[in-house]
Residue, then its C-alpha position, 0 to 999 in steps of 0.5 A: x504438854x511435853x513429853x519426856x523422852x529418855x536419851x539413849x547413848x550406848x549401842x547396847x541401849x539402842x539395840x534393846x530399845x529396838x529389840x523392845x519396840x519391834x520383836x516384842x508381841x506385846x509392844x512392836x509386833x514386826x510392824x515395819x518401819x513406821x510401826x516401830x519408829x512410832x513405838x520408838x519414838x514415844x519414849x526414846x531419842x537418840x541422833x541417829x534413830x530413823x536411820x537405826x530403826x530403818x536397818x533394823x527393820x532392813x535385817x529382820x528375818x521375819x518382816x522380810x519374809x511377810x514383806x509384799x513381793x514387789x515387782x518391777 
């Protein structure tokens, strides 16, 4: 079985799918890029979505805070 997922077009759509998928408590949570990814992914699609998700997550405030330090 197939799932439908809705197209999204508009910038303004994108940002609230990823606002929704990543920032929201009850369904993102801050869960990284795979995390959201994965939220968004099940019920959303657009061409440029990994890319997106993974800027997002690149400009979050709080997941860079909690990101493990790395060290070369």
């Amino acid at each position: 079985m197939q799932s439908m997922r809705l197209e999204i077009m508009s910038e303004e759509e994108k940002k609230s799918v990823l606002m929704e998928c990543h920032n929201n408590p009850g369904t993102g949570n801050h869960n990284g890029v795979r995390g959201t990814r994965n939220r968004v992914v099940a019920g959303y699609y657009w061409p440029s979505l990994n890319q997106d998700v993974g800027e997002w997550v690149r400009c979050c405030h709080r997941c860079q805070m909690n990101d493990p330090i790395k060290t070369v």
